[in-house]
C-alpha positions as CSV (number, residue, x, y, z in Angstrom):
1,X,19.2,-35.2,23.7
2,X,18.0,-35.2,27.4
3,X,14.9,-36.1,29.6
4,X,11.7,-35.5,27.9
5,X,9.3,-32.8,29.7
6,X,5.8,-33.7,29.5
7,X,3.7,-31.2,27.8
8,X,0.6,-31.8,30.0
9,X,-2.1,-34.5,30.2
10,X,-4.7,-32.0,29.1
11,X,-7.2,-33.8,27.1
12,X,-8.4,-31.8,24.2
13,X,-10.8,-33.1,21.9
14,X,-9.8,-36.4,22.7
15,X,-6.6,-35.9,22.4
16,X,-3.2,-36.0,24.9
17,X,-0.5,-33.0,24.5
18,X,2.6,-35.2,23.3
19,X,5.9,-34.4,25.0
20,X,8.5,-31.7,24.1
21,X,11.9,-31.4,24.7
22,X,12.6,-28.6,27.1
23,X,14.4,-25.6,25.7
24,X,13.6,-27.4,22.3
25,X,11.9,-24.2,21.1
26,X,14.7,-21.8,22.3
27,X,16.0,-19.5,19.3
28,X,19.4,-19.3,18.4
29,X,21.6,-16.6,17.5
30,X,20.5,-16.6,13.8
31,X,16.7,-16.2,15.4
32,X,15.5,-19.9,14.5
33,X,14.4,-22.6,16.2
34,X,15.9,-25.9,15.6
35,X,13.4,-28.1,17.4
36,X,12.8,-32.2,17.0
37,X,9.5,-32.0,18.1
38,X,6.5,-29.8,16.8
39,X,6.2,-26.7,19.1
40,X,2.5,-26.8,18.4
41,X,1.3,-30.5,19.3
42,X,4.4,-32.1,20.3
43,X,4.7,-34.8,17.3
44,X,8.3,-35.9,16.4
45,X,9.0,-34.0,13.1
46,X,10.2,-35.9,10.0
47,X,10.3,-32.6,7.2
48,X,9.8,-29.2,6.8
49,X,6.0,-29.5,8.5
50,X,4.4,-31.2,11.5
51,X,2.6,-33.8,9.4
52,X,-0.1,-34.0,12.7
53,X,-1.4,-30.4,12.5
54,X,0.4,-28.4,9.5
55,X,2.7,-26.4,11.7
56,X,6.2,-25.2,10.2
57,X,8.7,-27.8,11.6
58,X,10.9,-24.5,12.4
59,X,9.6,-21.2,13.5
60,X,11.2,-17.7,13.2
61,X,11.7,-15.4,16.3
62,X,13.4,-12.3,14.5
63,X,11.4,-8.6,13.0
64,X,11.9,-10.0,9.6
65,X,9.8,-12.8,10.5
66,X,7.3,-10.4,12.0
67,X,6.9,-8.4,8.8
68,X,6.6,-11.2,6.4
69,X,3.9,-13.0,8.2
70,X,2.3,-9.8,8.3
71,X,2.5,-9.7,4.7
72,X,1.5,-13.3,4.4
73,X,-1.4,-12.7,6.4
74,X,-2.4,-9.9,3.9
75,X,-1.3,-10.9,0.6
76,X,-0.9,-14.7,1.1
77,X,2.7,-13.3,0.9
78,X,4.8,-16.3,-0.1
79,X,4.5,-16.5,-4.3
80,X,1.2,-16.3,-4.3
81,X,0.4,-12.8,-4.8
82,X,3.0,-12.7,-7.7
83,X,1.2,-15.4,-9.9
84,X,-2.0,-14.5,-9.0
85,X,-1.8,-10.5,-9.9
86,X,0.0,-10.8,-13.6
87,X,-2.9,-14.0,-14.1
88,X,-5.4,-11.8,-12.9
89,X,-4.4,-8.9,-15.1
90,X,-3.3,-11.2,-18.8
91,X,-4.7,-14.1,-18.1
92,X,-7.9,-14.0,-16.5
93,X,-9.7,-16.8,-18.2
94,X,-6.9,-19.1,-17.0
95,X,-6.9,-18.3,-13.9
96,X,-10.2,-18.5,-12.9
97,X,-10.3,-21.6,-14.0
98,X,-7.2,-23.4,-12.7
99,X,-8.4,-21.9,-9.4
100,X,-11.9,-24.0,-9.9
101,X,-10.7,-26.8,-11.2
102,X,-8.9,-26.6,-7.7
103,X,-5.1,-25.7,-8.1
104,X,-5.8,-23.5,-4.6
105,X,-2.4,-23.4,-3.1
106,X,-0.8,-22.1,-6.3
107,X,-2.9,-18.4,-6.0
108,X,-4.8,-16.2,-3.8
109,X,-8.8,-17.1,-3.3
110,X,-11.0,-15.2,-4.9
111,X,-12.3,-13.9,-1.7
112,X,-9.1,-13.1,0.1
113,X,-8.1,-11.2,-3.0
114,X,-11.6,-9.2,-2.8
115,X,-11.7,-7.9,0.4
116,X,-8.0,-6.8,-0.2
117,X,-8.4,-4.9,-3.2
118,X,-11.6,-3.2,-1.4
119,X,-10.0,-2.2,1.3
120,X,-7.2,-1.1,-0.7
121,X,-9.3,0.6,-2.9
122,X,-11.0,2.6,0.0
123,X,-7.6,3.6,1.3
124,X,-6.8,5.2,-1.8
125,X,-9.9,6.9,-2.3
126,X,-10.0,8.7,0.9
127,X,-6.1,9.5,0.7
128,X,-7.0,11.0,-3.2
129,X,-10.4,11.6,-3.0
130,X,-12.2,15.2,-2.2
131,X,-14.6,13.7,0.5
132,X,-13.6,17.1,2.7
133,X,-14.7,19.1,0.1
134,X,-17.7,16.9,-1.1
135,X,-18.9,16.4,2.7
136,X,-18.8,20.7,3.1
137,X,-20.6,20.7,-0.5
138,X,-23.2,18.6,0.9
139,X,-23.2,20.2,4.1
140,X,-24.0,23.3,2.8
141,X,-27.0,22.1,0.4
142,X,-28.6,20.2,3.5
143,X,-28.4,23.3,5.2
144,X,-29.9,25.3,2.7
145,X,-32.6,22.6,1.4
146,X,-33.5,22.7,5.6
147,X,-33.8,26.5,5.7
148,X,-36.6,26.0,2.3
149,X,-38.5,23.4,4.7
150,X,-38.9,25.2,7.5
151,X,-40.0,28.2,6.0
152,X,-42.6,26.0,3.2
153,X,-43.6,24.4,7.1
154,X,-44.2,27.9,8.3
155,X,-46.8,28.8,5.6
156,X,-48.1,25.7,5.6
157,X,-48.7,25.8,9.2
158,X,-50.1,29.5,8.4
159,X,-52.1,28.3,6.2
160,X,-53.7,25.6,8.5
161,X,-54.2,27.5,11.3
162,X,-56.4,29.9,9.0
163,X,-58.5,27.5,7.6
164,X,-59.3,25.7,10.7
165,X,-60.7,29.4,12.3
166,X,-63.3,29.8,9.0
167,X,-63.8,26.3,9.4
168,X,-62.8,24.6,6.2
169,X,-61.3,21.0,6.2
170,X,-57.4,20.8,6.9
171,X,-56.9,16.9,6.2
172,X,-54.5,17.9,2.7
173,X,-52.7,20.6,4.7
174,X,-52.4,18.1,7.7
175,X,-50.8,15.4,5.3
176,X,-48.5,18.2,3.6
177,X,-47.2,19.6,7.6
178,X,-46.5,15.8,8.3
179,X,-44.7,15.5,5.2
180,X,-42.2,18.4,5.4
181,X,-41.8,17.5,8.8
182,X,-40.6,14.6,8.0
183,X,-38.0,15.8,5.5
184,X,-36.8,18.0,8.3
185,X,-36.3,15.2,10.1
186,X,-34.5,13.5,7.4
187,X,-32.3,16.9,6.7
188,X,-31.2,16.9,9.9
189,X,-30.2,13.2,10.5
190,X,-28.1,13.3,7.2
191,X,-26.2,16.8,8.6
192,X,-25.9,14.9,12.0
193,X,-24.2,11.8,10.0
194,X,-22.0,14.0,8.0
195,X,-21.2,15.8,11.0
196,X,-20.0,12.9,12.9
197,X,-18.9,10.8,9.8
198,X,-21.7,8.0,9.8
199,X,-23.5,9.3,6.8
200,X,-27.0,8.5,7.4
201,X,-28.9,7.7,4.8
202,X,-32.5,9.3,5.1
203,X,-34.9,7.0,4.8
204,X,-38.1,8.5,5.5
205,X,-39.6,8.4,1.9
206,X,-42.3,6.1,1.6
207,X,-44.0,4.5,-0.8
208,X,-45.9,4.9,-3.2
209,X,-43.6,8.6,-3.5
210,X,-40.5,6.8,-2.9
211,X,-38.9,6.8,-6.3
212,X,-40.0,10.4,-6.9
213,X,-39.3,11.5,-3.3
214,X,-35.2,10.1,-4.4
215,X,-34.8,11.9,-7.5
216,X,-36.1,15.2,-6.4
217,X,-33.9,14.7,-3.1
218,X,-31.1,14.3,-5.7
219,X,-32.0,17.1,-8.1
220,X,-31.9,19.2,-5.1
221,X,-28.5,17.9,-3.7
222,X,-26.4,15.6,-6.0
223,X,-23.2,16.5,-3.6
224,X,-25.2,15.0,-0.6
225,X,-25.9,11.7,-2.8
226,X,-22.1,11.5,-4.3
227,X,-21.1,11.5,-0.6
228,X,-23.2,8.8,0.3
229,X,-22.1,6.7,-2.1
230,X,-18.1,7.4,-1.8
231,X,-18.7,6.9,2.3
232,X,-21.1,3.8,2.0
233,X,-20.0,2.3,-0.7
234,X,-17.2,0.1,1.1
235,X,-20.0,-1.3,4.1
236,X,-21.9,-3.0,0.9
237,X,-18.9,-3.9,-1.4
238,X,-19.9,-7.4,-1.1
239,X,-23.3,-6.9,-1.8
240,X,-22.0,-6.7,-5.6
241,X,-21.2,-10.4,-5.5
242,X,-24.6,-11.6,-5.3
243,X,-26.1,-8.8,-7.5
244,X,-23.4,-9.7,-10.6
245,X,-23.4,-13.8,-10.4
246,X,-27.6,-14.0,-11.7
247,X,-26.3,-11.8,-14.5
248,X,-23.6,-14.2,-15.1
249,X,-25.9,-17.1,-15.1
250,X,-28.2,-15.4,-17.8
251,X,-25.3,-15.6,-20.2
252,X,-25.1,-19.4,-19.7
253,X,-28.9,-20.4,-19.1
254,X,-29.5,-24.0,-17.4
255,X,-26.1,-24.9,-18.9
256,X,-25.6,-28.0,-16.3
257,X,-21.8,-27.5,-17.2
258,X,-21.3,-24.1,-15.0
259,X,-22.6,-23.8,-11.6
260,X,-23.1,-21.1,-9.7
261,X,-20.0,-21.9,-7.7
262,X,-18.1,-21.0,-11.1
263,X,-19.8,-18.0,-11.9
264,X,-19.3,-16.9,-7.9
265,X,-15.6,-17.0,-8.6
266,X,-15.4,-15.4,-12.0
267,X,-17.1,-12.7,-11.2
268,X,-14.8,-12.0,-7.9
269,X,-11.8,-12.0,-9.5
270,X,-13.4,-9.9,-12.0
271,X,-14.3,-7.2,-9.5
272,X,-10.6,-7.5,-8.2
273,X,-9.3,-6.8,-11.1
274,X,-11.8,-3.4,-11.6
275,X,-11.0,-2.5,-7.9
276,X,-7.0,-2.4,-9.0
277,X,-8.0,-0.5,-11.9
278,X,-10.1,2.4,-9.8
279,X,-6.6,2.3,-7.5
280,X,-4.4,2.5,-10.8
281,X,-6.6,5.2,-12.5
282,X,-6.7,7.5,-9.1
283,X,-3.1,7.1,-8.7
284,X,-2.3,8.5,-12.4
285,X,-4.7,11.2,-11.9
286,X,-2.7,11.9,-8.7
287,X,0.3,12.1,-10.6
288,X,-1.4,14.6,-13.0
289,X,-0.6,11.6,-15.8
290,X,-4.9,12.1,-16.8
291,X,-4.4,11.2,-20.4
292,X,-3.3,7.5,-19.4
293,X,-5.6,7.3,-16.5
294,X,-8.5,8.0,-19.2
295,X,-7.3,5.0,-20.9
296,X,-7.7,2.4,-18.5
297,X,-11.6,2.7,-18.8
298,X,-11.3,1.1,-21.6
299,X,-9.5,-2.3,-20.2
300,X,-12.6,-3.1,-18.8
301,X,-14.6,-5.0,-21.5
302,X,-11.3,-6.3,-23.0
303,X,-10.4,-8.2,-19.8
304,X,-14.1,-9.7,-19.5
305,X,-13.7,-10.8,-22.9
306,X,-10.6,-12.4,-22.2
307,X,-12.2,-13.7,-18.6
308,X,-15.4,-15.1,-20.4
309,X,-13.3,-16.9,-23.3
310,X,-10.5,-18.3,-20.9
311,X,-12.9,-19.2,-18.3
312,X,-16.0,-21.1,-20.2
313,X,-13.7,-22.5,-23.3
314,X,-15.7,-20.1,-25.7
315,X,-14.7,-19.2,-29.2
316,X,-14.2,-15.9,-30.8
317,X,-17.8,-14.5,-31.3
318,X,-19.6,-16.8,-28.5
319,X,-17.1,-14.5,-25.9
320,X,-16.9,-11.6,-27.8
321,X,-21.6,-11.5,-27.5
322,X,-21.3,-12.3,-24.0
323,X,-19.0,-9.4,-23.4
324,X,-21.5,-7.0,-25.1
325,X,-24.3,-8.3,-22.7
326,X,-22.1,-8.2,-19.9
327,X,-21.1,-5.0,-20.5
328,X,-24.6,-4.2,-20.4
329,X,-25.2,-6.1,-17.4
330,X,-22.4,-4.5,-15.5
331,X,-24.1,-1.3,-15.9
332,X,-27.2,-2.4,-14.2
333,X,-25.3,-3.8,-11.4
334,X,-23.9,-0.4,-11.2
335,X,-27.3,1.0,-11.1
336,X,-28.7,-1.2,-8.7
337,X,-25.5,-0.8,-6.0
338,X,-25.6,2.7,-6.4
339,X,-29.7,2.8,-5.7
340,X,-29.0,0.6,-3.0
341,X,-26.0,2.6,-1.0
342,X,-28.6,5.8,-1.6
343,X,-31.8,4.2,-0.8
344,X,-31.3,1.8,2.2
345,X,-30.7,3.5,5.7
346,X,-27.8,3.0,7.3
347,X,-28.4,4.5,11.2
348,X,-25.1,3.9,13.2
């Protein structure tokens, strides 16, 4: 087949490139490559993959090719995706876990399948969603709540400068000026982040107030906290992972069977499987089709009873009072996200 052309004598970890035959990598008119030798390493091939590094013994140079390793690179493109989503959606149970018991290359990871269904989930709500209108809602009641401090920070200041000529103490009006000052300060960070699209979170609430300081906030402005949770909510979508998995565990206390490891991944195809079914339920409202998009909130319990009983090998009423608490538990999760995308500040 010709002189061999040295790859290079460039050592790397230890290693020495192999040689290549030259123009071995060349595509022919059908856009393959019908190489001997690995274009990646340089190792004689003997099947379908370089058994020295994994490579595919022949690589594609065409726009097909492009697009469907795009597509792999998303969706783990090649069969994958189409056992793992009709699993995911019947069979839950089962499939979490054949995936733990380790049949990996049959279906997409539990993570990869996350952060897609996130993201797609995101993409849907701001293509569907009414954050234009929710962001000028919000706008509009920062505004206004703003205009009510500065004029309650005029009086105050009135007040002060009154007392202080007779005399009398001003420490209480002192603490009260520093206070509305601050939620000026907080009014106009949050209109700054709307403004720009960051969505600062005001944080300047402090203990021991803070839990009344948020719910008055809210009273005053629920459109200012829906839009922090619609524009936040995808930074912290992971953060529901580790809140959901100690639930988990309390439905299988000290049970040496189930690690956390197993919990980890039930609960993350779980949340897959709820992010497809926000996706599903905005698309039907879309579509004006509201009647069946009200009947996918029901799914939810069904599919973690299914999860539960196919997952942990439970029977009938061991899944089915594990899926009451979990119902419950999810709830709380819910809760504790949502206080969390409100609460924490978020300065970009």
């Amino acid at each position: 087949m010709g002189e061999l052309e040295a790859v290079g004598d460039i050592v790397t970890g230890g290693l020495i490139g192999r040689a290549v035959e030259p123009g071995a990598g060349e595509p022919g008119a059908d856009g393959h490559t019908h190489e001997r030798n690995c274009l990646n390493c340089g190792t004689p091939l003997a099947g379908d993959f370089c058994h020295a590094c994994g490579q595919h013994a022949h690589v594609h140079r065409t726009l097909t090719a492009f697009f469907h390793d795009l597509l792999h690179g998303v969706l783990h493109f090649e069969g994958k995706i189409w056992r793992t989503l009709p699993m995911l959606a019947w069979k839950p149970g089962d499939l979490t876990r054949r995936y733990i018991d380790g049949q990996r290359a049959r279906f997409v990871s539990p993570i990869a399948l996350f952060l897609f269904c996130v993201f797609l989930m995101f993409a849907v709500v701001s293509l569907l969603g009414d954050m234009d209108d929710l962001s000028g809602k919000a706008k509009a009641g920062l505004q206004e709540e703003l205009r009510d401090d500065q004029a309650k920070l005029v009086k105050i200041e009135a007040k002060r400068a009154a007392a202080a000529k007779v005399g009398q103490p001003t420490a209480k009006l002192d603490q009260r000026i520093n206070r509305v000052r601050e939620e000026i300060g907080g009014d106009t960070k949050a209109l700054e982040g709307i403004q720009t699209g960051t969505a600062i979170v005001d944080t300047s609430d402090q203990l021991p107030g803070w839990l009344g300081g948020r719910l008055s906030r809210a009273a005053k402005n629920p459109e200012l906290v829906a839009y922090k949770l619609k524009s936040n909510a995808y930074k912290f979508s992971w953060l529901i992972i580790p809140l959901s998995v100690p639930f988990v565990w309390m439905l299988f206390p000290f049970s040496r069977r189930w690690r956390l490891y197993d919990h980890t991944v039930f609960v993350t195809y779980s949340l897959c499987f709820m992010s497809l079914l926000v996706v599903a339920g905005l698309v039907l409202g879309a579509f004006g089709i509201t009647g069946l998009a009200g009947l996918l909130w029901v799914l939810p319990p069904f599919h973690m009873y299914r999860q539960l009983k196919g997952a942990y090998g439970l029977g009938r009423w061991g899944a089915i009072w594990r899926t009451s608490l979990l119902t419950i538990f999810a709830m709380i999760v819910i809760a504790l996200f949502s206080a969390v995308l409100v609460g924490v500040g978020t300065y970009d």
